[in-house]
DRENSEVO-662040 format. One record per atom (N, C-alpha, C): chain; residue in three letters; x, y, z. Coordinates in Angstrom, 3 decimals. Each point is the difference from the previous one (the first is absolute). Layout:
<recs>
A, ala, X, Y, Z
...
</recs>
This chain:
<recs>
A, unk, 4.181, 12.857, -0.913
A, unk, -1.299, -0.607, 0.195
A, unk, -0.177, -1.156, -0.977
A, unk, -0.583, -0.956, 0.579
A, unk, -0.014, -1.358, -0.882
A, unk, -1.661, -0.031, -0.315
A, unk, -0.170, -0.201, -1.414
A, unk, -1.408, 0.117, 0.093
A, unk, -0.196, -1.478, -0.688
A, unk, -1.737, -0.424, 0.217
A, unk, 0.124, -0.713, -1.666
A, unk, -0.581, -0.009, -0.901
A, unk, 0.134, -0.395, -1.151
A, unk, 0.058, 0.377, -1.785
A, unk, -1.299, -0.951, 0.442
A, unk, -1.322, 1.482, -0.035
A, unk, -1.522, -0.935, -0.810
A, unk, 0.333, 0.116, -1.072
A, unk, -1.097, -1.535, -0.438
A, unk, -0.425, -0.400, -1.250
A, unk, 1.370, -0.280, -0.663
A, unk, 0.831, -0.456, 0.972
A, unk, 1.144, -0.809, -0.394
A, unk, -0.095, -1.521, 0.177
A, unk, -0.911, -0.121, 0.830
A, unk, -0.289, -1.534, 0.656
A, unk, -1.016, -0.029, 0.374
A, unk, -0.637, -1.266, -0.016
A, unk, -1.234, -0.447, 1.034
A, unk, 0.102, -1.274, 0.509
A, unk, -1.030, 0.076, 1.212
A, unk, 0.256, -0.441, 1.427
A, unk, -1.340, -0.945, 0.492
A, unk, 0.287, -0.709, 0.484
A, unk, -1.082, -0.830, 1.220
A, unk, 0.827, -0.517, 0.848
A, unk, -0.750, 0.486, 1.242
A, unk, 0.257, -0.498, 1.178
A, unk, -0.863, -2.352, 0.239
A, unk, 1.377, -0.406, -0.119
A, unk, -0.807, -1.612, 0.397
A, unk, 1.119, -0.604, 1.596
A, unk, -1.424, -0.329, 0.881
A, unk, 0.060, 0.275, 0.879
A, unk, 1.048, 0.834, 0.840
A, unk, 0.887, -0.209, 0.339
A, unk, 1.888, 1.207, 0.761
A, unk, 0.441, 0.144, -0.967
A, unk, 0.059, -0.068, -1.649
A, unk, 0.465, 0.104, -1.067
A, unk, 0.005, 1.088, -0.633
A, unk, 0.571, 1.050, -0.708
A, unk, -0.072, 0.374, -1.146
A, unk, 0.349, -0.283, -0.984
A, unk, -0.600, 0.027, -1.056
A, unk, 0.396, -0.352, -1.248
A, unk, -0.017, 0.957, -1.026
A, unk, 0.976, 0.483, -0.665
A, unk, 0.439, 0.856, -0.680
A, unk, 0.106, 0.063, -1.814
A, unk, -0.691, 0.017, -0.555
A, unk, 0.312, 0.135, -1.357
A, unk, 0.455, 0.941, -0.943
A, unk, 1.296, -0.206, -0.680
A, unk, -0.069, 0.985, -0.469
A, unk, -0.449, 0.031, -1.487
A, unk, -0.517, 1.530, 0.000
A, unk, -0.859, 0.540, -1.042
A, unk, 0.619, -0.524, -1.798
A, unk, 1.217, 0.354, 0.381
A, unk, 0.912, -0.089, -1.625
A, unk, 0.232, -1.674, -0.579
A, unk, 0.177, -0.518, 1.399
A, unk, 0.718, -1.893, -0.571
A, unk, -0.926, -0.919, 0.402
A, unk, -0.623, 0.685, 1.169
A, unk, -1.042, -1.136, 0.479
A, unk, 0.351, -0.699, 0.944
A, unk, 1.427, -0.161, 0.204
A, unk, 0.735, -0.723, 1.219
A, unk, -0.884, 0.486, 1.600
A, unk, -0.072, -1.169, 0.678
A, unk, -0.282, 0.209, 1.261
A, unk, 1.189, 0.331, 0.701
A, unk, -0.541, 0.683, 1.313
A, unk, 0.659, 0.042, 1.281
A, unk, -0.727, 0.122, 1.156
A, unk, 1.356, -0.696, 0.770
A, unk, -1.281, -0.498, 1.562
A, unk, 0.645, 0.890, 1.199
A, unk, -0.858, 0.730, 0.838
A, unk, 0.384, 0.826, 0.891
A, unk, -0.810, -0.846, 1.253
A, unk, 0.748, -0.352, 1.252
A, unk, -0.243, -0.113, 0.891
A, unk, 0.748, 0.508, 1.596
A, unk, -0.566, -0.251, 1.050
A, unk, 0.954, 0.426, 1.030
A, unk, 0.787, 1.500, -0.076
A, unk, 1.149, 0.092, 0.558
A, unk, 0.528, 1.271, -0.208
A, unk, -0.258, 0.557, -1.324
A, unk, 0.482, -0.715, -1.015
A, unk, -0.557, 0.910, -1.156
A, unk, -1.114, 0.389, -0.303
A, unk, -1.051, -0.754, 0.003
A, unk, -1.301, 0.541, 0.167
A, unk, -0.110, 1.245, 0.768
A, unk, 0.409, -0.512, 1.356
A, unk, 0.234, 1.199, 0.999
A, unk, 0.237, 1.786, -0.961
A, unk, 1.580, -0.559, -0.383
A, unk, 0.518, 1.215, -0.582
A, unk, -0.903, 0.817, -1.464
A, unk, -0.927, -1.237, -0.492
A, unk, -0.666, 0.925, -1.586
A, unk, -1.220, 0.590, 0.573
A, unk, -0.590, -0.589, 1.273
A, unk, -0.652, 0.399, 0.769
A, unk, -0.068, 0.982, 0.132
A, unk, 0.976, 0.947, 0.895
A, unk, 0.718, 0.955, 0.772
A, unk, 0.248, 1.510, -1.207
A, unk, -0.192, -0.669, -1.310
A, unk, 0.225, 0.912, -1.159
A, unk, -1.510, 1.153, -0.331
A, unk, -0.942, -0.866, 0.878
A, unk, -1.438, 0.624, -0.149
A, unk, -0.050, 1.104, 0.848
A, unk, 1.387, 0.039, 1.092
A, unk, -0.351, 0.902, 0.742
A, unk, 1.174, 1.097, -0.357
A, unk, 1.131, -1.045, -0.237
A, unk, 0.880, 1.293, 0.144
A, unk, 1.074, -0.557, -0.724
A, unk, 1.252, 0.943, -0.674
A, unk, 0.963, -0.758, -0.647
A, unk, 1.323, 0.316, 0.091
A, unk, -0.264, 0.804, 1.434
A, unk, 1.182, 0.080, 0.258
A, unk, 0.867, -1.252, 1.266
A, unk, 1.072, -0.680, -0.565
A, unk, 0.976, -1.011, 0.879
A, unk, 0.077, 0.020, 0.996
A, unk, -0.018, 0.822, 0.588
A, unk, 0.309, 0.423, 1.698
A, unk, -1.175, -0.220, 0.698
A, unk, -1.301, 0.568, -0.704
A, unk, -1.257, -0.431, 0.394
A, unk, -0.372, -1.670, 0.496
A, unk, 0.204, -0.720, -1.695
A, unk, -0.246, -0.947, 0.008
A, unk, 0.733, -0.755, 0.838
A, unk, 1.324, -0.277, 0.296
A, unk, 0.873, -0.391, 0.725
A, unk, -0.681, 0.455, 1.559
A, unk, -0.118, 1.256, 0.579
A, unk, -0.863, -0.064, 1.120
A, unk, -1.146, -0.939, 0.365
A, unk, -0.560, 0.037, -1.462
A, unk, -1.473, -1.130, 0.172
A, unk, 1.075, -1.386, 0.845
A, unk, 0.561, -0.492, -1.103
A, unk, 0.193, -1.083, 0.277
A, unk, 0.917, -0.543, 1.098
A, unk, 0.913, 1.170, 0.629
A, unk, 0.663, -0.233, 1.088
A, unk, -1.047, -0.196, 1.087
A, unk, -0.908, 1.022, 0.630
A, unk, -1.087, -0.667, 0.656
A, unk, -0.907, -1.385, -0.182
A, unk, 0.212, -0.192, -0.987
A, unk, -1.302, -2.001, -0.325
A, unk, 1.527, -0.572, -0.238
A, unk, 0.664, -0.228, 0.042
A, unk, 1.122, -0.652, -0.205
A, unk, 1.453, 0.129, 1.132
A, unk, 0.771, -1.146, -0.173
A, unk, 1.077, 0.478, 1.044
A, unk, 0.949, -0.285, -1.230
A, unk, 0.117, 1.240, -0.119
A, unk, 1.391, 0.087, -1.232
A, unk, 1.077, 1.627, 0.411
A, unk, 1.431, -0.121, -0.288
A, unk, 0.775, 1.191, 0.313
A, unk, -0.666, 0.863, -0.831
A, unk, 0.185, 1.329, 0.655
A, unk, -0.412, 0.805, -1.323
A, unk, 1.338, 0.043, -1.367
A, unk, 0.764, -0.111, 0.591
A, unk, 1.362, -0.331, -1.515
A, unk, -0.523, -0.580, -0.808
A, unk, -0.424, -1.776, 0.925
A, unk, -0.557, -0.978, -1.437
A, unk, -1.094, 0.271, -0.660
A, unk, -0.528, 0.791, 1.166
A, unk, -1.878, 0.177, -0.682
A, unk, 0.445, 0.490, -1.453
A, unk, 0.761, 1.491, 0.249
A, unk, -0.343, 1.182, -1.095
A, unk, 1.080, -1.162, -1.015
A, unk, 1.065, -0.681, -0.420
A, unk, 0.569, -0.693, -0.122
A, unk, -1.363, -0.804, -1.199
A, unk, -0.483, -0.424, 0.625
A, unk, -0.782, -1.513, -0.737
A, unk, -1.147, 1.368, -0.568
A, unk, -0.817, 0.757, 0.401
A, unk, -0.717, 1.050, -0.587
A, unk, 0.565, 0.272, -0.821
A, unk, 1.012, 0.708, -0.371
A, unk, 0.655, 0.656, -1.065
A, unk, -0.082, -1.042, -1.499
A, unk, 0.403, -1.338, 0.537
A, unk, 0.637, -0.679, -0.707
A, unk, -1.437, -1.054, -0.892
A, unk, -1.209, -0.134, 0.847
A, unk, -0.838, 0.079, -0.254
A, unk, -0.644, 1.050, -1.072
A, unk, -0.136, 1.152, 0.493
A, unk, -0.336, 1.220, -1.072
A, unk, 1.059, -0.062, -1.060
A, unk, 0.897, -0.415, -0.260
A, unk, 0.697, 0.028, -1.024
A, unk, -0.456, -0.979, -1.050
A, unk, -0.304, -1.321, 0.552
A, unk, -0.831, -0.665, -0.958
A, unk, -1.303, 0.252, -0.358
A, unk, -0.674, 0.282, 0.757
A, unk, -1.826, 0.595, 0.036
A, unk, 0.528, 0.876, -1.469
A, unk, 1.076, 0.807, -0.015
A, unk, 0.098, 1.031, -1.129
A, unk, 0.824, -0.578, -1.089
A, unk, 1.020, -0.660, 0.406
A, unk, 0.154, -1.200, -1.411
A, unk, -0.985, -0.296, -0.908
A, unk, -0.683, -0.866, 0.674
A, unk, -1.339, -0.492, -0.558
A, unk, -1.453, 1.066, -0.487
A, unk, 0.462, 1.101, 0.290
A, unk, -0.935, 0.981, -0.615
A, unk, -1.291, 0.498, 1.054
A, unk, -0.120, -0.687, 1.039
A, unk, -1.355, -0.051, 0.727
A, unk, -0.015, 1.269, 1.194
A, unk, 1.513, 0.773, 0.136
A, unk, 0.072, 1.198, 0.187
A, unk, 1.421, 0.625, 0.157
A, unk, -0.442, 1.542, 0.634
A, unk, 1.338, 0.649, -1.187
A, unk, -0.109, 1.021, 1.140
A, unk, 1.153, 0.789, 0.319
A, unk, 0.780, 0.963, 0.713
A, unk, -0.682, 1.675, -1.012
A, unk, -0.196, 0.398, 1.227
A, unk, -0.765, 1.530, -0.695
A, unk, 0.494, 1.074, 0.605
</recs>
């Protein structure tokens, strides 16, 4: 399960944008489109297979590449601290 680390970061939505700060450096980050999609998708649920379902329906992607670019995605989301495997 992929969750994410509150009060690790804070957030505003500007206009299709997210914007991401993190708590420790201050550095921004910008979530839009699929990724947005995917930190989105974390409010509901955190498991891959899920999310990858979301997005195979709103999207025309294989499911190989989907879970593929998901994974690889969540790997940075958790690099960067903003969430973490439970």
């Amino acid at each position: 399960m992929l969750r994410k680390v509150e009060g690790r970061f804070s957030s505003a939505l500007i206009d299709e944008e997210l914007v991401l700060v993190d708590a420790d450096t201050g550095q921004f980050f910008s979530l839009e489109g699929v990724g947005l999609e995917i930190w989105n998708s974390l409010d509901e649920t955190g498991e891959i297979d899920a999310i990858c379902a979301r997005l195979e329906s709103r999207f025309e992607v294989a499911p190989e590449q989907c879970r593929a670019d998901v994974e690889r995605f969540a790997a940075v989301l958790v690099e960067r601290g903003f969430a973490q495997y439970a």
